[in-house]
LUMPAMAR-240447 format. One record per residue: residue in three letters; x, y, z of N, C-alpha, C, O in turn; residue number from 1. Coordinates in steps of 0.1 Angstrom, whole numbers. Last residue first. Layout:
# LUMPAMAR-240447
<atom "ALA"; <X; Y; Z>; <X; Y; Z>; <X; Y; Z>; <X; Y; Z>; NUM>
...
This chain:
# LUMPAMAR-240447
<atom "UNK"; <-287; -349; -828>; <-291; -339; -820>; <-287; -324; -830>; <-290; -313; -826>; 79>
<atom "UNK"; <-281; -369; -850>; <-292; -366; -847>; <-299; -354; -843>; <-310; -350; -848>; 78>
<atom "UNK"; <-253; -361; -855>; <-264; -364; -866>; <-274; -356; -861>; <-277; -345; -865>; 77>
<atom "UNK"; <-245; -376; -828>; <-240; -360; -834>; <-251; -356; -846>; <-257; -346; -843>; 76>
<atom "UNK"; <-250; -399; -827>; <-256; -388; -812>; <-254; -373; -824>; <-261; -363; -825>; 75>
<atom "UNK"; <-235; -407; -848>; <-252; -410; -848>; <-257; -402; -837>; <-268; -397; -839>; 74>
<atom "UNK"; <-208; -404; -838>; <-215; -399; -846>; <-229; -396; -847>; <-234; -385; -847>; 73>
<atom "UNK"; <-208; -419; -811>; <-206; -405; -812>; <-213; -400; -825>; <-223; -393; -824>; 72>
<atom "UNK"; <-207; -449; -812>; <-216; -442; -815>; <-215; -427; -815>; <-224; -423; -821>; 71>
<atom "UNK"; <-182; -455; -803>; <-186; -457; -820>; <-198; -453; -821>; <-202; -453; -833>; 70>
<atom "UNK"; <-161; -446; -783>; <-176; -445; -783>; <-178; -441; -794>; <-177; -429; -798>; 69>
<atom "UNK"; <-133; -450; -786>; <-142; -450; -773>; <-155; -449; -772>; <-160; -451; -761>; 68>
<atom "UNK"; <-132; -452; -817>; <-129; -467; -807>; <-134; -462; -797>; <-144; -469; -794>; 67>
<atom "UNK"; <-142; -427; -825>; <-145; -438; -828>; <-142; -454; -822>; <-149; -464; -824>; 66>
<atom "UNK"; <-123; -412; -809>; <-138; -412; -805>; <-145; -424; -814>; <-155; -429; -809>; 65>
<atom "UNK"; <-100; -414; -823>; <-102; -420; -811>; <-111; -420; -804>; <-111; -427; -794>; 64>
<atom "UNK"; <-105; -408; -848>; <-106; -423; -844>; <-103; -425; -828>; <-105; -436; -822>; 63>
<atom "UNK"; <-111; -380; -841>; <-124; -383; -851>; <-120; -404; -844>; <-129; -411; -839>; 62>
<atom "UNK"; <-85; -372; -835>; <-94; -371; -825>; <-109; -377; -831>; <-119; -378; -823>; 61>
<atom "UNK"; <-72; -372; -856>; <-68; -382; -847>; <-85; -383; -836>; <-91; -392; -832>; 60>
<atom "UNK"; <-85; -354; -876>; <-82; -370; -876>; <-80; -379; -865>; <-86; -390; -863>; 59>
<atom "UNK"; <-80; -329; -857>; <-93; -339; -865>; <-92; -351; -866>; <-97; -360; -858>; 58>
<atom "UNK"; <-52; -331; -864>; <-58; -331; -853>; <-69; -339; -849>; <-70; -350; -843>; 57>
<atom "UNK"; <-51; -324; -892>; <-45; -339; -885>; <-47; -343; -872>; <-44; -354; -868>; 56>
<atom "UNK"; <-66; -306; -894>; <-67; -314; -898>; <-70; -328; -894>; <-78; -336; -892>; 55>
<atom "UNK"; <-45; -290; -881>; <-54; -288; -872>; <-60; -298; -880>; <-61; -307; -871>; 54>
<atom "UNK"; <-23; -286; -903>; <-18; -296; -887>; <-36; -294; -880>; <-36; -300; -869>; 53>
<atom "UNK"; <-34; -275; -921>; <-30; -288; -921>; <-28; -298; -909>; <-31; -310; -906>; 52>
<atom "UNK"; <-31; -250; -905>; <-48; -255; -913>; <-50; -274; -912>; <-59; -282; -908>; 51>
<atom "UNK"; <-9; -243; -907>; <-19; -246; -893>; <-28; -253; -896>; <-32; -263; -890>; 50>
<atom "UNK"; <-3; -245; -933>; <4; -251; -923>; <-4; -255; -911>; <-5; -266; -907>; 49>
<atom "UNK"; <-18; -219; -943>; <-18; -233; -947>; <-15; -251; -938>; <-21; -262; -937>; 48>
<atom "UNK"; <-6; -203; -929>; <-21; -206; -926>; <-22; -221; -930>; <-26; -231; -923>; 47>
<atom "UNK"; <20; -198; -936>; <16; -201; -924>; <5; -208; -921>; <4; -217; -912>; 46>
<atom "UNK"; <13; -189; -962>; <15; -206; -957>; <19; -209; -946>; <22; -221; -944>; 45>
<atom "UNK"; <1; -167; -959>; <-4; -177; -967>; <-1; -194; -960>; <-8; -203; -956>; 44>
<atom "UNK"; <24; -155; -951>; <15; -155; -941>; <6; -167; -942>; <2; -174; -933>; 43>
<atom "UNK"; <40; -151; -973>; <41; -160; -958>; <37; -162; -952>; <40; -171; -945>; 42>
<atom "UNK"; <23; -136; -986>; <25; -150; -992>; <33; -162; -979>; <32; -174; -977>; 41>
<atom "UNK"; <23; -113; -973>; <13; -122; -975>; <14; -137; -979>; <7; -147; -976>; 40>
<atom "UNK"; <54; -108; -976>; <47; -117; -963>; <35; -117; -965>; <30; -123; -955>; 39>
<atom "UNK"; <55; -104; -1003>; <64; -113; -992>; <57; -119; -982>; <54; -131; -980>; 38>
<atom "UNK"; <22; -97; -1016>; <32; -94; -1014>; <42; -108; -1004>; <37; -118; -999>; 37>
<atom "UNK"; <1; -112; -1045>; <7; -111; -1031>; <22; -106; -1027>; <32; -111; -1032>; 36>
<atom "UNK"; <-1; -93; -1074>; <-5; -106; -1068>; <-2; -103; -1049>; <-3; -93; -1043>; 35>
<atom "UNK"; <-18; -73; -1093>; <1; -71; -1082>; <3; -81; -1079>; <15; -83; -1082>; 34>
<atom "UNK"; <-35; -69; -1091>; <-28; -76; -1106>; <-13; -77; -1099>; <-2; -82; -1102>; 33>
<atom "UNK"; <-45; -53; -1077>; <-46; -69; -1072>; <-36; -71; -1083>; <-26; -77; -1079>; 32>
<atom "UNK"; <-33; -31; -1077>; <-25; -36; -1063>; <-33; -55; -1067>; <-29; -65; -1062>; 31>
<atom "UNK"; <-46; -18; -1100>; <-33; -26; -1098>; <-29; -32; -1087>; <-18; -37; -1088>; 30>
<atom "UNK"; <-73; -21; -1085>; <-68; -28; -1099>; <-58; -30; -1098>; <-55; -42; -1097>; 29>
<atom "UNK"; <-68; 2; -1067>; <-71; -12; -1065>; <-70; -19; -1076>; <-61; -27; -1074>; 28>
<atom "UNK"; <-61; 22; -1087>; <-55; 19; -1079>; <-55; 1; -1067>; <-46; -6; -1062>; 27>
<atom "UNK"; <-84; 24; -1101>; <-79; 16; -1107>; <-67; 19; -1101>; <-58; 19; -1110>; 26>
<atom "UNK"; <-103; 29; -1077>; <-110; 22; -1086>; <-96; 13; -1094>; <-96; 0; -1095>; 25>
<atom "UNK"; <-95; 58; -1073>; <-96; 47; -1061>; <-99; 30; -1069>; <-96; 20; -1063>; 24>
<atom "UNK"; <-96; 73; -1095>; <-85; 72; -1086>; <-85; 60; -1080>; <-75; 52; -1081>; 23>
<atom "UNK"; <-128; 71; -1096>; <-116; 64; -1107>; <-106; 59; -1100>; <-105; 48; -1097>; 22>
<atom "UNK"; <-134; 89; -1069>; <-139; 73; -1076>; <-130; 67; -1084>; <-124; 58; -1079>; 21>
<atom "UNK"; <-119; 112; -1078>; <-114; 104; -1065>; <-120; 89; -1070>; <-113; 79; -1073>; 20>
<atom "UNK"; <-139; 119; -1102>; <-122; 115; -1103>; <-119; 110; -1089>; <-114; 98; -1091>; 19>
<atom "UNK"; <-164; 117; -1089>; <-161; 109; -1098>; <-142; 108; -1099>; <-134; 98; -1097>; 18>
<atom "UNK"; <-165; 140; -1069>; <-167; 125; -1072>; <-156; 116; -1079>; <-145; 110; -1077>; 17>
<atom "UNK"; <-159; 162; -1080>; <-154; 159; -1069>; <-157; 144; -1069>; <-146; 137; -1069>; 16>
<atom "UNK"; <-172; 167; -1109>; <-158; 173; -1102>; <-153; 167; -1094>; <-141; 165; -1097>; 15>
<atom "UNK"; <-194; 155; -1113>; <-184; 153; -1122>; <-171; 159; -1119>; <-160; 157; -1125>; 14>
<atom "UNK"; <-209; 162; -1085>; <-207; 146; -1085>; <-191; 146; -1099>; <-181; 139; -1098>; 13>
<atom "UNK"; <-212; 190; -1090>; <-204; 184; -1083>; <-197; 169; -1082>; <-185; 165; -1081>; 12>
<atom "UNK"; <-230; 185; -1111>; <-213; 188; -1117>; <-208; 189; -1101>; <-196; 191; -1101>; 11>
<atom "UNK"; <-248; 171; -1102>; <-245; 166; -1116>; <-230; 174; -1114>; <-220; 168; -1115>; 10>
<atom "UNK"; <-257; 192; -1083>; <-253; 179; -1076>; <-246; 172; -1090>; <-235; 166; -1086>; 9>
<atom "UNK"; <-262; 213; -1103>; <-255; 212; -1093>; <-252; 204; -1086>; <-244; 208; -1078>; 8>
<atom "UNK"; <-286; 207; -1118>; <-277; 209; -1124>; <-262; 211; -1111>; <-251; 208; -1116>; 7>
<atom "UNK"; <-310; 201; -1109>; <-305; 188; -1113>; <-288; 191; -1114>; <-280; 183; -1112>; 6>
<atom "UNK"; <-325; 225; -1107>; <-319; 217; -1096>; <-312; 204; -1094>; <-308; 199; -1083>; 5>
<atom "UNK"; <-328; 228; -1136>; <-320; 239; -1127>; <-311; 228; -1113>; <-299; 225; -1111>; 4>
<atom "UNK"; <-348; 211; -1140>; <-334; 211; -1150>; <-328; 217; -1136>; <-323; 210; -1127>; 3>
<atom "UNK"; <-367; 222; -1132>; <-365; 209; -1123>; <-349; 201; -1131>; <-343; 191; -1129>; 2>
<atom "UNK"; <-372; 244; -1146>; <-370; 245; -1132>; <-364; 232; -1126>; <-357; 233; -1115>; 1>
């Protein structure tokens, strides 16, 4: 009896499931092995780029707070 009711969610799952699962499974597979497309890769280093310049931003703004008020850090630490 408890066979019986097992038996139809089991071969739905082996019909309907499972092959869309695979499908989906090693279609993502190849799109990573794919590496990055054109403009992801442009996009990439767009980011990069920003990333870089916001950095240098940091920097600047890290010594100019360090000559106007050499204590900023130690406030920052603390609180």
């Amino acid at each position: 009896m408890d066979m019986d009711l097992l038996i139809a969610p089991i071969i739905i799952f082996l019909v309907i499931v499972a092959p869309i699962w695979l499908v989906l499974h090693y279609r993502s597979k190849r799109q990573v092995s794919q590496g990055l497309t054109e403009a992801e890769f442009t996009q990439l280093n767009e980011l990069i780029a920003q990333a870089d310049k916001m950095g240098q931003r940091i920097e600047t703004l890290e010594a100019i707070l360090d000559t106007e008020a050499p204590e900023w850090r130690g406030k920052h630490e603390q609180g």
